[in-house]
C-alpha positions as CSV (number, residue, x, y, z in Angstrom):
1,X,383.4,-28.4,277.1
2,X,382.8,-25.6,280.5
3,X,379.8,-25.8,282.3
4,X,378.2,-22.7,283.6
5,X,375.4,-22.0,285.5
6,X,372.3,-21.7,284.5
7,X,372.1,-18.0,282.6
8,X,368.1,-17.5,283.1
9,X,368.9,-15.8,286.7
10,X,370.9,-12.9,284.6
11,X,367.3,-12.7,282.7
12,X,365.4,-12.6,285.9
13,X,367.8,-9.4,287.5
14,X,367.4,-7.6,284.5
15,X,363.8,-8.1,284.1
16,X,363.3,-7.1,288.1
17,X,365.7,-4.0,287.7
18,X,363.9,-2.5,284.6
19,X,360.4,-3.0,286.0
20,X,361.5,-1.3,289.4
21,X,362.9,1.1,287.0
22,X,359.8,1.9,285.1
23,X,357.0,1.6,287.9
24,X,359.0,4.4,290.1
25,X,359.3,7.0,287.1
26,X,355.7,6.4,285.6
27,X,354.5,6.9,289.1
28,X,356.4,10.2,289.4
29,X,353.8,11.9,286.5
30,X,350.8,11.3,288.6
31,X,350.8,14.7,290.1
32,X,347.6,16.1,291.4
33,X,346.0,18.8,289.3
34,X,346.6,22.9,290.5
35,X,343.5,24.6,292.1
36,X,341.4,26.6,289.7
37,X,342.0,30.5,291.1
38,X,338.7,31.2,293.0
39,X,336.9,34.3,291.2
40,X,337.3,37.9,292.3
41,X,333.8,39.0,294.3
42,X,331.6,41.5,292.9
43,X,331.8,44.4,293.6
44,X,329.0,45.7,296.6
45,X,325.7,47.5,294.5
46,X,323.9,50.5,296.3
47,X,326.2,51.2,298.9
48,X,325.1,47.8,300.8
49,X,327.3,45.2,302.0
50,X,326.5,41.9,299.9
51,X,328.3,39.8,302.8
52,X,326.0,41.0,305.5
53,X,322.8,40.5,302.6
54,X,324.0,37.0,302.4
55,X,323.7,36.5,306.2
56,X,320.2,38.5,306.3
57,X,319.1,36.8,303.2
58,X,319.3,33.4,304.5
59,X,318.3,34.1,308.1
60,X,315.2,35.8,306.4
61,X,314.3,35.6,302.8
62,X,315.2,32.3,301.4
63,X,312.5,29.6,303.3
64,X,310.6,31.7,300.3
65,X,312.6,33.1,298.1
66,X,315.8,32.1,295.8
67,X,317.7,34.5,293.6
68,X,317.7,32.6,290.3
69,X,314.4,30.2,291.0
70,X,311.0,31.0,291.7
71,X,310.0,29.6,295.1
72,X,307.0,30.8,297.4
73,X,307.8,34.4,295.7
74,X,309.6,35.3,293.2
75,X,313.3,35.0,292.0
76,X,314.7,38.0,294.0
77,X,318.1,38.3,291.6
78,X,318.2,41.9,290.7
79,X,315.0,43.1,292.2
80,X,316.4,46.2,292.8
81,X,316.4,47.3,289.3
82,X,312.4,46.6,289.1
83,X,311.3,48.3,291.9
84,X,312.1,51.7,293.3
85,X,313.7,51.4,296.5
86,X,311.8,53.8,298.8
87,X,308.7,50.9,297.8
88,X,311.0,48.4,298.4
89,X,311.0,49.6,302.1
90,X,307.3,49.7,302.0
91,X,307.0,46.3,300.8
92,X,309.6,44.3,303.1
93,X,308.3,46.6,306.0
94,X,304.5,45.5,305.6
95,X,303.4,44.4,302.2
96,X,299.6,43.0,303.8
97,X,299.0,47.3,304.0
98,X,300.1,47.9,300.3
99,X,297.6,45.3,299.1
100,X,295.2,46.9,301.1
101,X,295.9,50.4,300.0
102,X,295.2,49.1,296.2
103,X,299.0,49.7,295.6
104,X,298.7,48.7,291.6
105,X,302.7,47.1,292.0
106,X,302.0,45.7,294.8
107,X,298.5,43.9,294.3
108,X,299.8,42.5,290.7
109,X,302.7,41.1,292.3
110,X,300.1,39.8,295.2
111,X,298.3,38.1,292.0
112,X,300.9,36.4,290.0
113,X,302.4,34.5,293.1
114,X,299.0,32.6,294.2
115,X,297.9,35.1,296.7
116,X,300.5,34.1,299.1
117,X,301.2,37.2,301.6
118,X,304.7,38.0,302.3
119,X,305.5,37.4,306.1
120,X,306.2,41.6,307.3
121,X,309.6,42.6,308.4
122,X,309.6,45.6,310.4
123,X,312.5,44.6,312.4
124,X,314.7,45.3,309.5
125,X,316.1,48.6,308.8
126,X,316.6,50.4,305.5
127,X,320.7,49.5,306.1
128,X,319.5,45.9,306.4
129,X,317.6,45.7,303.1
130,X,320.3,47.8,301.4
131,X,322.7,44.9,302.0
132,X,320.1,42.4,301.0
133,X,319.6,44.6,298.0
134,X,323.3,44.7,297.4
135,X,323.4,41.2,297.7
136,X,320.8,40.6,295.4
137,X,322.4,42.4,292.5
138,X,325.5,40.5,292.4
139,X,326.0,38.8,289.0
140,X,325.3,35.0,288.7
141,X,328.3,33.7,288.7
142,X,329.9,31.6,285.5
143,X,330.9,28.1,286.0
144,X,334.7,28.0,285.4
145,X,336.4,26.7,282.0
146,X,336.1,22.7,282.1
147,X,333.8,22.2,284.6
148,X,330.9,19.7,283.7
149,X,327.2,21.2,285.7
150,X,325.4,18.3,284.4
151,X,324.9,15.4,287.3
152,X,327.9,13.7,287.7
153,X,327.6,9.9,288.7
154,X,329.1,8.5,291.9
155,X,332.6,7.9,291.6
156,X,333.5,10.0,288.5
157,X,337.0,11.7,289.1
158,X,336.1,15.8,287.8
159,X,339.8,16.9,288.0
160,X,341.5,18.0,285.4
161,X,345.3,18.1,284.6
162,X,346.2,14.8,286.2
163,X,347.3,11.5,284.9
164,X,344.6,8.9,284.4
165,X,345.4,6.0,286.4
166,X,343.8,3.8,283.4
167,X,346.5,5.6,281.3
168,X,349.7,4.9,283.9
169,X,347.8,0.9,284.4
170,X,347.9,0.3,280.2
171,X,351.3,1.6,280.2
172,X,352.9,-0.3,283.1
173,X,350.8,-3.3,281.2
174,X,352.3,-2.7,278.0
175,X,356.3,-2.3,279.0
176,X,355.6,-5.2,281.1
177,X,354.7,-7.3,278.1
178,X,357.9,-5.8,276.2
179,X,360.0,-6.8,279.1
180,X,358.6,-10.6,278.8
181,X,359.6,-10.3,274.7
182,X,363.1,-9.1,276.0
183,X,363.4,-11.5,278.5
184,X,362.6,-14.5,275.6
185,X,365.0,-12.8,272.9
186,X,368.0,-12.3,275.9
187,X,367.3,-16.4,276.5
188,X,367.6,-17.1,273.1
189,X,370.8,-15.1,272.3
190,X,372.4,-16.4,275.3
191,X,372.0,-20.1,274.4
192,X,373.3,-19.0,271.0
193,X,376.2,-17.7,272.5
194,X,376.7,-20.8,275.0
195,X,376.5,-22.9,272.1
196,X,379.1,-21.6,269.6
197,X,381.6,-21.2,272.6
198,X,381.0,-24.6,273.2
199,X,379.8,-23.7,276.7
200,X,377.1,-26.9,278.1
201,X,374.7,-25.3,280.1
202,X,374.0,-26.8,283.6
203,X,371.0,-29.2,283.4
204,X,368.1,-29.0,286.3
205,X,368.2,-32.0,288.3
206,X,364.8,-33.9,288.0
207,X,363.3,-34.3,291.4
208,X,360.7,-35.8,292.4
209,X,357.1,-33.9,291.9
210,X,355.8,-32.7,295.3
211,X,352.3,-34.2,295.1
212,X,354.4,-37.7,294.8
213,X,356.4,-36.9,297.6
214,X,353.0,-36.2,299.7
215,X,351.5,-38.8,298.3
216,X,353.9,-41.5,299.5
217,X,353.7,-40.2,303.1
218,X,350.9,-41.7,305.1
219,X,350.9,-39.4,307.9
220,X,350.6,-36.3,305.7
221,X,347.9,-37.7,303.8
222,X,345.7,-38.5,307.2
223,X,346.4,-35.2,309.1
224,X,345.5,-33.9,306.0
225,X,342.2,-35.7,305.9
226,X,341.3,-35.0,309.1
227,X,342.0,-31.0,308.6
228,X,340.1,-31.1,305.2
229,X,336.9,-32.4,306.8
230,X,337.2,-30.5,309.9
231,X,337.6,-27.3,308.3
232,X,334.9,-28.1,305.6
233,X,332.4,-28.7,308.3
234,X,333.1,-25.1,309.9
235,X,332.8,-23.7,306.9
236,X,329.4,-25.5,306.1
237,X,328.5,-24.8,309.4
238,X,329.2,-21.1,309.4
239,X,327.5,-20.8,305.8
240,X,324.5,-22.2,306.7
241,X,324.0,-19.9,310.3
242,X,324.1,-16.8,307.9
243,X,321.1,-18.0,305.9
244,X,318.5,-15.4,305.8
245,X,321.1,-13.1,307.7
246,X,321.5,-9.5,305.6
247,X,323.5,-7.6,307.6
248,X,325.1,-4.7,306.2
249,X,322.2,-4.9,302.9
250,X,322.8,-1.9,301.0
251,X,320.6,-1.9,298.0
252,X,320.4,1.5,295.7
253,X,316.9,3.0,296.1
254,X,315.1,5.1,293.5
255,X,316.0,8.5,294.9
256,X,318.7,8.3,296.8
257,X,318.1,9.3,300.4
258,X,320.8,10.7,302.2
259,X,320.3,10.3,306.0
260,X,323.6,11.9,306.5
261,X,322.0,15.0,305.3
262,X,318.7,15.0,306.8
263,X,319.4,13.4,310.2
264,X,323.1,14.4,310.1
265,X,323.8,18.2,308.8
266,X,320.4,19.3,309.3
267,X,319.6,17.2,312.6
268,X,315.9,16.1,312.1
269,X,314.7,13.5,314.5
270,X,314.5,10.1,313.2
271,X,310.4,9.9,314.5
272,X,309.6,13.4,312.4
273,X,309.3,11.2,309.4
274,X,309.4,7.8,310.9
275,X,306.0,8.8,313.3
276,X,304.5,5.4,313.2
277,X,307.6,3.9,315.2
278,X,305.7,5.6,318.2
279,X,302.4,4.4,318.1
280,X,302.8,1.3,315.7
281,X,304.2,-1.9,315.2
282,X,306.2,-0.9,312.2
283,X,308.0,1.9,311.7
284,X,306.8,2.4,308.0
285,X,308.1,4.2,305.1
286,X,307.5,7.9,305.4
287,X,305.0,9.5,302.7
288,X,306.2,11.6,299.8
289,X,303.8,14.6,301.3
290,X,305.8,14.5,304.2
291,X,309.1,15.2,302.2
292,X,307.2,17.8,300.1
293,X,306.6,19.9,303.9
294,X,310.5,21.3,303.4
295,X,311.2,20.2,299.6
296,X,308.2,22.4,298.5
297,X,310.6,25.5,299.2
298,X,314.0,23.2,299.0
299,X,314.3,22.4,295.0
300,X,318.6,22.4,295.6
301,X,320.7,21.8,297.6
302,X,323.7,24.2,299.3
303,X,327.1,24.3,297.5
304,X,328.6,23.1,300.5
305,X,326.1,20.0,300.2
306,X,328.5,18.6,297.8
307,X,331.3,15.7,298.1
308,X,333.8,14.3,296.1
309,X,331.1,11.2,295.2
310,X,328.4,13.0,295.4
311,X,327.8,16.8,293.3
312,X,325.6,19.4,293.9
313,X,324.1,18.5,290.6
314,X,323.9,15.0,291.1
315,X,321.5,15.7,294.5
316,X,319.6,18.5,293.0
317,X,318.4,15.8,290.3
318,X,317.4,13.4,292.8
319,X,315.0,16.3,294.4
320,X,313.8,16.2,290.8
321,X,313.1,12.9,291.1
322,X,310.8,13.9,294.3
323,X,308.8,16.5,292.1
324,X,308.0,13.7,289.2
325,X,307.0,11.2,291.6
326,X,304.1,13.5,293.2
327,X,303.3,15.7,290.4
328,X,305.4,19.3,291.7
329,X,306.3,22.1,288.8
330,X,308.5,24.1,290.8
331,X,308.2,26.5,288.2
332,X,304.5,27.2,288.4
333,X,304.6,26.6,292.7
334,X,301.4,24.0,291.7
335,X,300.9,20.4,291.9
336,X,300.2,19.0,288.3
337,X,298.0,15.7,289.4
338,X,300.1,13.3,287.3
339,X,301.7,11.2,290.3
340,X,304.2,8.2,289.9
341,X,304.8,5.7,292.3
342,X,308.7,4.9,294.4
343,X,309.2,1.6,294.2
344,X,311.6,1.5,297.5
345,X,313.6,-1.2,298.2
346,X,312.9,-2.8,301.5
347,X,316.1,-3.3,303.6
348,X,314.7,-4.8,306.9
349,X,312.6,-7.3,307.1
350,X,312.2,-10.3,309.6
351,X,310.7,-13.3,309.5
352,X,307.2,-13.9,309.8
353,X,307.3,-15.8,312.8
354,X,308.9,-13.4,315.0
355,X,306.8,-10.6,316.7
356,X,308.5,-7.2,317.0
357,X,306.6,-3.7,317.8
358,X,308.6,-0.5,317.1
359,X,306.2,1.2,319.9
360,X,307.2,-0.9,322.7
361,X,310.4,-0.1,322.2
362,X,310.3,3.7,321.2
363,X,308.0,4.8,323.7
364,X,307.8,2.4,326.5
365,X,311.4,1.3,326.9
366,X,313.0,4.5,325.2
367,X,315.3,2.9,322.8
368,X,317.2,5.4,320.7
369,X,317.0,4.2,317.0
370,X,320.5,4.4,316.4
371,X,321.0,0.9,318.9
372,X,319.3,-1.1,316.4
373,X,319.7,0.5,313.0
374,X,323.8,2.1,314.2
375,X,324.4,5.5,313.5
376,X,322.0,6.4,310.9
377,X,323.1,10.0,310.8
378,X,326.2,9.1,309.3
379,X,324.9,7.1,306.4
380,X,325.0,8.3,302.9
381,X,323.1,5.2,301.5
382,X,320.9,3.3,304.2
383,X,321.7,-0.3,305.2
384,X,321.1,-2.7,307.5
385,X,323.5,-2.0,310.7
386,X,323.1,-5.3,313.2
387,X,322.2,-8.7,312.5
388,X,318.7,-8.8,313.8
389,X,319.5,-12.3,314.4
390,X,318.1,-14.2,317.5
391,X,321.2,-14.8,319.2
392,X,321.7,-10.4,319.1
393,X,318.2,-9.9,320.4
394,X,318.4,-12.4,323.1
395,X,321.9,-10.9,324.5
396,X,320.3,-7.6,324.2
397,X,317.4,-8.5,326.5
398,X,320.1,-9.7,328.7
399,X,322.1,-6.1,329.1
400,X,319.3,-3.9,329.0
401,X,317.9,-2.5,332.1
402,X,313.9,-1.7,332.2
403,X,313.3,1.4,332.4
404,X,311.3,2.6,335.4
405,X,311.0,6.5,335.6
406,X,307.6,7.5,334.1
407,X,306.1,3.8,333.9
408,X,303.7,3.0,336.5
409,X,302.5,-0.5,334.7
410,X,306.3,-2.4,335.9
411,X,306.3,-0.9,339.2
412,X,304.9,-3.8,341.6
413,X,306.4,-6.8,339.1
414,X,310.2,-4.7,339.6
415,X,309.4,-4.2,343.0
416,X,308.5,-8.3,343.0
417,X,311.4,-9.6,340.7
418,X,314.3,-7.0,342.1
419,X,313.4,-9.2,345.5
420,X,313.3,-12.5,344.3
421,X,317.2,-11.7,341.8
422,X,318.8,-9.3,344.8
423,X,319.2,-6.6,342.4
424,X,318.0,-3.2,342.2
425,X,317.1,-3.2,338.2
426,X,316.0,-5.6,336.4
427,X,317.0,-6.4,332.7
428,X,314.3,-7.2,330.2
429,X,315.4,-10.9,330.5
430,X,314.5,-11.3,334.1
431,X,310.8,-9.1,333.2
432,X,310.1,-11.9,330.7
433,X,311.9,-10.7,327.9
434,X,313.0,-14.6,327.2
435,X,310.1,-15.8,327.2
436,X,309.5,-17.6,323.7
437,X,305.6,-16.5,323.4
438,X,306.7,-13.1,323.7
439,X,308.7,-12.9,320.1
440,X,306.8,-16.1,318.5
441,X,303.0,-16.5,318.6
């Protein structure tokens, strides 16, 4: 009887060949969805340019005003088919003196938007307000075919046209499970076919297990030991040090905050809404009324506000969420009085026995926020950026130079110290910054 080798290496090529096979073409379909044509732009109304009423508009008109929203005043969208537009001219020119004059237009329109008086524009000429009035006019514009304007959740592809990559992963799982059928039935056929050719099949050669083989040598089994409870102690070691350690903590909040926005795109400084870190020990959670001093008149965002994660939808609800919580109908420009509570998630917090105070900090030393909290203005969702363990502070104490210019209180103790170290600054650690009764009390 012939003796062959062992046939389940033919059964292993073949499998290997057709799933290279199948993974290359499948991946070949995932092909990135065309670009929706953008829409042809309206056409100008009134002889004005709607491109330079876009530029005026925003540079003058909308801190009040929106074209499909009421704000401050109303929705300016087609205003210039409800007003004539030699009063237009008045209006935007000086609209306090048509309220005055008992203008009938003018005072009803002074009425039904809480009295507020229209900041005068006399700097603009008639060409100007022609293109803001051109601008104006342009048709709302439809949302394309297949486009979803309700909020869409973090991390929800919105393209159309390609491949699911749950499709192409079920597929790739189901040949694979065909192949391991095939690869049984090519076994089976092929010991068939051994067998009625009277071909004996090569035998594996029992060896030894492995863990036997270890086991019978001594000197593998002690540097093992020795490894296992060396490494285990690290480990332990290493576990326990991070114990009450959150660095990085990124929890979701209520209304999601975006400090990329705020202190990033629109550059507001960190102490605008975080005032207390000046004067206080904490640096506090700002209050809703001081978000309501921009979203009052900011109920959207832009269109270029938008990111693949994150729609234009999606952050215009969370503004929403702004309005419930203190009791805004953007509609009406009023407060309602029914107020919720934002239950925000605390992110740092240290331990009770340690003493830190934002103010001395901030304002005496002149610490920038970002060197304790990292670059704040390029978060999306706030978290926490350094360890604030001892060990950081401490070798922060120990690189930072005191500041002297503008503070009178360290000048003889720098003057004192800089002798006694032979330096000409001092670092907070030789002004007493390691002093234990400074951060525990």
């Amino acid at each position: 009887m012939k003796k062959v080798g062992n046939h389940n290496s033919i059964s292993r090529k073949l499998l290997l060949s057709l799933s290279l096979t199948l993974i290359f073409s499948l991946t070949s379909f995932a092909q990135d969805a065309a670009a929706p044509a953008a829409p042809e732009a309206a056409p100008a109304a009134g002889g004005g340019d709607p491109v330079k009423g876009k530029e005026l508009f925003n540079a003058n008109c909308a801190a009040c005003h929106k074209l499909d929203a009421k704000s401050t005043g109303p929705a300016l969208r087609g205003v210039a088919d409800k007003h004539d537009k030699a009063w237009i001219y008045k209006w935007v020119h000086n609209s306090s003196d048509m309220i005055k004059s008992g203008d009938a237009v003018a005072v009803k329109l002074f009425e039904e938007n809480n009295k507020a008086v229209m900041t005068s524009f006399p700097q603009l000429s008639e060409g100007d307000i022609d293109n803001i009035l051109a601008y104006t006019s342009e048709k709302k514009p439809e949302p394309g075919p297949g486009v979803n304007t309700a909020a869409t959740p973090p991390g929800t592809n919105v393209e159309s046209g390609a491949i699911s990559n749950n499709i192409i992963l079920g597929a790739l799982a189901l040949v694979m499970a065909i192949l391991v059928v095939m690869l049984f039935m090519v076994n089976k056929v092929l010991t068939k076919v051994a067998n009625k050719n009277g071909i004996e099949v090569a035998a594996k050669e029992e060896r030894l297990p492995i863990w036997k083989a270890f086991a019978r040598n001594q000197f593998l089994v002690l540097v093992t030991a020795i490894f296992l409870l060396l490494a285990s102690g690290y480990f332990v070691y290493g576990y326990l040090m991070q114990v009450g350690v959150d660095q990085n903590y990124e929890p979701i909040q209520p209304i999601h905050y975006s400090h990329k926005i705020h202190a990033g795109d629109n550059e507001i400084n960190c102490k605008y809404c975080h005032s207390a870190a000046r004067v206080s020990k904490t640096a506090g959670i700002p209050s809703l009324n001081v978000c309501m001093n921009c979203h009052k008149n900011i109920s959207e965002v832009a269109e270029t506000t938008a990111t693949p994660e994150y729609s234009k939808a999606f952050y215009d609800a969370q503004i929403q969420k702004l309005y419930d919580a203190v009791g805004w109908d953007k509609t009406k420009q009023a407060y309602t009085g029914k107020t919720m509570p934002v239950k925000w998630v605390r992110i740092h917090n240290l331990p009770d026995f340690v003493y830190f105070n934002h103010s001395q900090h901030v304002t005496v030393a002149g610490i920038e926020c970002q060197t304790c909290h990292g670059p704040v203005q390029e978060f999306e969702i706030m978290k926490q950026y350094s360890k604030l363990t001892m060990g950081w502070c401490v070798d922060c104490h120990r690189k930072t130079d005191v500041k002297m210019e503008g503070n009178a209180y360290y000048d003889k103790i720098h003057a004192e110290l800089s002798k006694k170290y032979g330096v000409e600054k001092l670092t907070a650690a030789q002004m007493g910054g390691l002093e234990c009764g400074k951060c525990h009390y």
